[in-house]
C-alpha positions, -999 to +999 in steps of 0.1 A: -046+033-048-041+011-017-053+018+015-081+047+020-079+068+048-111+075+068-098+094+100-068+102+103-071+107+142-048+138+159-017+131+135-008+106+115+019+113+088+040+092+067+076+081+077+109+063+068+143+064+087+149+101+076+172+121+053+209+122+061+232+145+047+219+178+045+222+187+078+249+213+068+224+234+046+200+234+080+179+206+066+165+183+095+167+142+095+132+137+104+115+107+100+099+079+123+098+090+163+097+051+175+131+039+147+127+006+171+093-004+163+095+014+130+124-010+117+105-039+134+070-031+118+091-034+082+111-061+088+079-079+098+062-081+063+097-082+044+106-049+037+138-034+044+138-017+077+137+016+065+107+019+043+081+041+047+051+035+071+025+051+086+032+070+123-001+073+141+001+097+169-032+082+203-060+070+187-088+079+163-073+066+132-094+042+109-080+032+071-094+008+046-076-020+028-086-013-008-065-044-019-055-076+002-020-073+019+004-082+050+009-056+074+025-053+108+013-029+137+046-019+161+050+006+186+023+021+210-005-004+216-036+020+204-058-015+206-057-024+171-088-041+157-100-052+118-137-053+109-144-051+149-120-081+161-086-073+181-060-074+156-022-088+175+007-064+173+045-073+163+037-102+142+027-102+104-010-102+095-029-108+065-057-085+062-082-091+027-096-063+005-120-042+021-110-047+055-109-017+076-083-010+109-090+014+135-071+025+161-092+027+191-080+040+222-041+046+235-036+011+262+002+020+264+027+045+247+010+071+222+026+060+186+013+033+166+036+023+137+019+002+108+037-008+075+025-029+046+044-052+022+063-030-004+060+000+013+036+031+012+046+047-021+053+086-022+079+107-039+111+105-021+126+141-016+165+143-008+166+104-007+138+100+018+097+096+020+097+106+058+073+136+064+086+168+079+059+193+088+074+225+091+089+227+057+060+213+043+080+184+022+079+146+022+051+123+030+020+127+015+023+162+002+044+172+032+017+175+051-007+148+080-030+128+065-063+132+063-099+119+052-098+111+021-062+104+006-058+071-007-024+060-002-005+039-029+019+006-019+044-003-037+050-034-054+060-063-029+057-096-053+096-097-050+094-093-014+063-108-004+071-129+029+048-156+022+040-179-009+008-169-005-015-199-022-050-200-040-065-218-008-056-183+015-096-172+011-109-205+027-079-206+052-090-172+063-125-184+064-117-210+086-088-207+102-094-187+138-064-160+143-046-152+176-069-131+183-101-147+182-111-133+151-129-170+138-159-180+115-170-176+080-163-142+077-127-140+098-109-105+087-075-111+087-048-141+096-026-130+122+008-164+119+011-177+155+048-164+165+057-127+172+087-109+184+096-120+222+090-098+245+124-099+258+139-080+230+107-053+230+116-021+246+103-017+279+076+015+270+062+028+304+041+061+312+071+066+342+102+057+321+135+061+337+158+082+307+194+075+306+218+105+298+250+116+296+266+151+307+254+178+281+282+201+268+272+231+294+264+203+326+292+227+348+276+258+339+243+250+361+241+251+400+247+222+420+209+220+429+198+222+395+219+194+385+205+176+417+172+185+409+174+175+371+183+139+380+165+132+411+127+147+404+105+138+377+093+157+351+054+160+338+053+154+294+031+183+287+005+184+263+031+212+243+054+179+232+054+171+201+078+159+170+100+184+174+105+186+213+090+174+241+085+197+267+086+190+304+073+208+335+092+203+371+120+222+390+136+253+376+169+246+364+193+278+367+230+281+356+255+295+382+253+326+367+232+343+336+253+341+300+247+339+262+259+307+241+268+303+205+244+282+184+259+249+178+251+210+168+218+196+182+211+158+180+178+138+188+177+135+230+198+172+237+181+186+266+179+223+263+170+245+288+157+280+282+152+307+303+123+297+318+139+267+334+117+238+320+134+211+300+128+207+261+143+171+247+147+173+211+128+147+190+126+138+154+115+173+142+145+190+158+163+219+142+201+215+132+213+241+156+206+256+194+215+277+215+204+271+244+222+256+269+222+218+273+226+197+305+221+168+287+219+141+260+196+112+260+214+081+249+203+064+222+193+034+234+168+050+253+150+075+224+123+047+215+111+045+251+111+085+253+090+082+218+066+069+235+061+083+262+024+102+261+020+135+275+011+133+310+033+110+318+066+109+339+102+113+328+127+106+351+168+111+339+194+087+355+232+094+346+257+071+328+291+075+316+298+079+276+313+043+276+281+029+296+260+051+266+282+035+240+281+001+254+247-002+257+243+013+224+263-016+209+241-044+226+208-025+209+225-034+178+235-067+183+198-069+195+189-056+166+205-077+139+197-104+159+159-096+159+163-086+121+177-119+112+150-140+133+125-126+120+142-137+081+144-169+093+104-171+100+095-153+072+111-180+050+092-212+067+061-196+055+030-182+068+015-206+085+047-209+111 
């Protein structure tokens, strides 16, 4: 075993891009929340983007490195340190055997993604490691981690970023990181380039949410529709991995009807009778029935990820080509980020 898990904070569960292809026998997709930072955490210590990693939901969370290893810390900025010294985020960071992270307090958005070289090793179930709660499957035993588990890696000498050399211990030793984190008994190297900010996404406790028209948009009054894109909406402590759920104007429908369950996709927003939005995340079923005035593009679902509860979601309409435009620059962004970070990796280390 690998890395030893001391506290596990409020939840912290094991992740990968999901399982696809079983939504037709009502089995969910799952996996990481953040797939921005989740992919860029991987990609940072030369994995493939969708291996599994640890989602770390606020703060709390402390683990020990029971062997030495590169890791990458993405997503929510939880203020990371290693042995007491303030670890960087989005770059790649050697941490040495008995080295312990914590996680010590949310600083912006409320999920911390951290993967390490070769992957956390658990059974995949219907081609994927991610963790899904509710049916108990996945992950660690399908279920959060806690105190206690000790959490394998798999083997990464084939995709180890860095030739590391013999002299690593003294360079460690020596060597002060970005952080500060100098002298004879420095934790960790932390290689002096990360990812530019101009390619992060831009998480905020007040994010403006683009959307498109839901499937049932006509069916609610003209105020409602008003209301839904001109107030904002309080993230209530009820959100979680399945839906967030947000407090603000009552949203009514021109007049009171039943709907057929249908398709449901990360972002709907579903209204219920009580008039309060509920965005589906991650955890989402396959099929509702409420009405929906809305979907989130995609674009947007890592900034939504991220936001904590009691923060402030606002909704700003595009058009489906806008959605699908911007969509397509992500991914251009994307393989453009993906291939950058290659191209360090291969000059070594010490870049």
């Amino acid at each position: 075993m690998s890395i030893y898990i001391h506290k596990p904070g409020p939840l912290t569960t094991i992740q990968d891009l999901g399982r696809t292809g079983y939504g037709k026998y009502g089995v969910i997709v799952s996996g990481a929340m953040d797939r921005f930072a989740h992919r860029a955490a991987n990609w940072l210590v030369g994995n493939n983007g969708g291996a599994a990693a640890l989602e770390i939901t606020l703060s709390g969370f402390a683990a020990e490195f029971r062997q030495n290893h590169w890791i990458a810390i993405t997503g929510g900025d939880m203020a990371p340190v290693i042995d007491g010294s303030p670890v960087p985020m989005w770059r790649p960071v050697f941490v040495r055997k008995g080295s312990r992270l914590v996680l010590k307090r949310p600083v912006s958005g409320c999920r911390a993604h951290v993967a390490v070289s070769g992957g956390l090793d658990v059974p995949e179930v219907m081609g994927s490691r991610s963790t899904y709660l509710r049916a108990g499957i996945g992950g660690f035993g399908g279920r959060p981690l806690k105190a206690g588990d000790e959490l394998a890696v798999g083997p990464a000498s084939l995709r180890d970023p860095y030739p590391v050399p013999a002299s690593l211990e003294s360079r460690l030793c020596k060597a002060p990181t970005i952080s500060g984190a100098a002298g004879e008994d420095g934790p960790f190297y932390a290689v002096h380039w990360t990812i530019p900010w101009s390619l992060l996404p831009a998480y905020s406790r007040k994010p403006v949410i683009r959307v498109i028209r839901g499937r049932q948009w006509d069916d609610f009054t003209q105020a409602s529709r008003r209301a839904f894109l001109e107030s904002a909406f309080l993230v209530t402590p009820q959100s979680d991995r399945m839906g967030y759920r947000l407090s603000g104007p009552s949203l009514e429908l021109e007049s009171p009807r039943e709907y057929l369950s249908e398709a449901v996709a990360v972002g709907t927003v579903q209204i219920p009778a009580d008039g309060q939005p509920i965005v589906l995340m991650a955890d989402r079923q396959s099929l509702g029935g409420y009405p929906k005035i809305a979907q989130v593009i995609s674009a947007d679902l890592p900034v939504l990820a991220q936001t904590v509860p009691g923060g402030n979601v606002s909704f700003r309409e595009v058009t489906p080509e806008e959605a699908e435009s911007l969509y397509l620059r992500g991914e251009r962004k994307l393989k453009r980020l993906e291939m950058m970070i290659r191209l360090k990796l291969k000059e070594g280390y010490h870049a």
